[in-house]
C-alpha positions, 0 to 999 in steps of 0.5 A: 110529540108535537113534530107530526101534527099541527096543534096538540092538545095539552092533556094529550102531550101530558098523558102521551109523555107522562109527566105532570101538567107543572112539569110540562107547563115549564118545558113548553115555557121554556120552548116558548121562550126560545121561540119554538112552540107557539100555543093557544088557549080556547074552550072546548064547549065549556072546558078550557083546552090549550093547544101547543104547536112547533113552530117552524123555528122549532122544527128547523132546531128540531131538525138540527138537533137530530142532524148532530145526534146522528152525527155523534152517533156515526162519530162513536161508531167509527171509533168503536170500530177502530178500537175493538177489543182482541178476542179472548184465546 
């Protein structure tokens, strides 16, 4: 959610996601912790408003997360395609 833009608001992360403030309040913690996500807190008018970024550490192991899935993901297709099932007579 957070790859495409610069900074994303909370609530919009929270409703796009479905999940509750907690439960995403600890996931971007936790990324904050390995350095991934930077966030700012500010107001809109008089409403507090938190903005979350992916840093650039965060898209380079974005990046390397994805590099690995696909790389397992052509891993299992290889395999199946080395181990097919006969057809049934």
């Amino acid at each position: 959610m957070l790859a495409p833009a610069r900074w994303t608001e909370f609530g919009f992360v929270r409703d796009a996601l479905g999940m509750s403030d907690s439960a995403l309040s600890k996931q971007v913690t936790t990324l904050g912790r390995l350095g991934y996500v930077d966030v700012d807190k500010g107001y809109v008018g008089k409403r507090p408003r938190t903005w979350l970024w992916l840093n650039d550490q965060g898209r380079a192991a974005l990046r390397r997360h994805i590099a690995a899935l696909e790389q397992i993901a052509q891993q299992a297709a290889a395999h199946g395609a080395r181990h097919r099932h006969p057809p049934r007579e």
